[in-house]
C-alpha positions as CSV (number, residue, x, y, z in Angstrom):
1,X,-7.7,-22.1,-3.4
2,X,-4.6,-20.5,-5.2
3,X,-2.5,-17.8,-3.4
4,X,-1.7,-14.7,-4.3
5,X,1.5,-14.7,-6.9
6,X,3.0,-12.0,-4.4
7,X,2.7,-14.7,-1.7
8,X,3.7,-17.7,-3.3
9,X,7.3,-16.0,-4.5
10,X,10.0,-17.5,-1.7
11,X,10.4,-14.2,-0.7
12,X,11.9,-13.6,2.9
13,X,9.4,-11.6,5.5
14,X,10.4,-9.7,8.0
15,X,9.1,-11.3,11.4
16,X,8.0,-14.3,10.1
17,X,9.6,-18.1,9.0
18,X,5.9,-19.1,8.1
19,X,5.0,-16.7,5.8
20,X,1.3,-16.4,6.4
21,X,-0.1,-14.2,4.4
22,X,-1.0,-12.1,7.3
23,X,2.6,-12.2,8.2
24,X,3.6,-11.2,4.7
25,X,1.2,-8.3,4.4
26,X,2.0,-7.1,7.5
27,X,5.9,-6.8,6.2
28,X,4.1,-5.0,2.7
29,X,2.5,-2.4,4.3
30,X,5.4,-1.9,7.0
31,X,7.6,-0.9,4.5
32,X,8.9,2.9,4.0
33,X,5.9,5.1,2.3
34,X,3.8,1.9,1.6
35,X,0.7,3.0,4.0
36,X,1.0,6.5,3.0
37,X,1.3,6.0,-1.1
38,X,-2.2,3.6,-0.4
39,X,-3.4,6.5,1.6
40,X,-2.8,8.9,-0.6
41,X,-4.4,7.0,-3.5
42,X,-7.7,6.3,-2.0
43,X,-9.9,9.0,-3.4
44,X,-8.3,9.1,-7.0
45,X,-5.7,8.2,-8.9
46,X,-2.5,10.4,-8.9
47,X,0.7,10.7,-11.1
48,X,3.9,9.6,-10.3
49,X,4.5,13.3,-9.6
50,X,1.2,14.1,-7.9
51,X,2.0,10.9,-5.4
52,X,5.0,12.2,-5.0
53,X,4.1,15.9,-3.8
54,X,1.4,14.5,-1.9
55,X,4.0,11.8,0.2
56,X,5.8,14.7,1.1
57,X,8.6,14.5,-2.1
58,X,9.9,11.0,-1.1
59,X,12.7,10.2,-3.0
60,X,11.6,8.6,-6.6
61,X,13.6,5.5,-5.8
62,X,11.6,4.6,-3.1
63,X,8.8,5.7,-4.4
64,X,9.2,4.1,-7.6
65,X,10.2,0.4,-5.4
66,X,7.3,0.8,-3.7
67,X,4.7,0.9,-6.4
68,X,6.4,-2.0,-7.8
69,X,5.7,-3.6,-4.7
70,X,2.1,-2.5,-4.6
71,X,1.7,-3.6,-8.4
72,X,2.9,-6.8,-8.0
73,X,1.0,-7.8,-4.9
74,X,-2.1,-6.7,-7.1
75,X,-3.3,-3.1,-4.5
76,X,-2.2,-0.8,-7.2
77,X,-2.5,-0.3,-11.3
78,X,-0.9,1.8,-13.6
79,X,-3.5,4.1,-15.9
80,X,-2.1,5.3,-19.0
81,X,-2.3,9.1,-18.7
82,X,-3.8,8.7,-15.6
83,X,-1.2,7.8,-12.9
84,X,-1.8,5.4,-10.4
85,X,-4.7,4.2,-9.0
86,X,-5.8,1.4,-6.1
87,X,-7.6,-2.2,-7.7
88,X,-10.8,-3.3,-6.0
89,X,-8.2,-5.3,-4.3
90,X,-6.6,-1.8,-2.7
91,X,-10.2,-0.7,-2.6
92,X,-10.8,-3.6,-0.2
93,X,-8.0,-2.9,1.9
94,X,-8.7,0.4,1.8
95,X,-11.9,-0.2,3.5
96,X,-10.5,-2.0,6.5
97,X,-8.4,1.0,7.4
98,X,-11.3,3.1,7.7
99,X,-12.1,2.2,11.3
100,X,-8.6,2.3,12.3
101,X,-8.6,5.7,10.7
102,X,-11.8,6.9,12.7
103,X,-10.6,5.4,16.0
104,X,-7.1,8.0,15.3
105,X,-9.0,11.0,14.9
106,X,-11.1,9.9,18.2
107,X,-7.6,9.0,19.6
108,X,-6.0,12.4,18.6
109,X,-8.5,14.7,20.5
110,X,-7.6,13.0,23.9
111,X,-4.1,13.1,23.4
């Protein structure tokens, strides 16, 4: 079965010699603005000045390393005219935050 091109690149991840793919998504996501540009993006797809305005006007370097990022791991497109927007792929991953996100708002009326 062939890997993902962003997982194959000898790329170094944080926390990891292996690599694992879990390892290496882990160090994706961890990255400044990562979860919060996919967050941001699950309903519809934004600009690269709507993104920005809704992650709080992160600078447009980061921002614009980040999408790279995203892009090239295959979680986000870019629409012309449209902006950005998550692949099924960021669809999918969307999908498994959704009971992390419910268990948060449970969380955050006990605390």
């Amino acid at each position: 079965m062939p890997k993902p091109a962003a997982i194959t690149k000898k790329t170094a991840v944080r926390g990891s010699r292996t690599g694992r793919p879990i390892m290496a998504l882990l160090d994706l996501l961890g990255r400044r603005w990562t979860l919060r540009i996919v967050w941001e993006l699950r309903d519809s797809a934004l600009t690269s000045r709507a993104l920005r305005t809704a992650c709080d006007d992160a600078s447009p370097t980061v921002m614009h390393a980040r999408l790279t990022e995203l892009r090239e791991a295959g979680l986000v497109e870019l629409l012309a005219g449209d902006g950005y927007r998550l692949t099924p792929l960021g669809r999918e991953l969307m999908e498994s935050f959704l009971p992390l996100h419910h268990f948060a708002e449970r969380w955050s009326k006990q605390h």
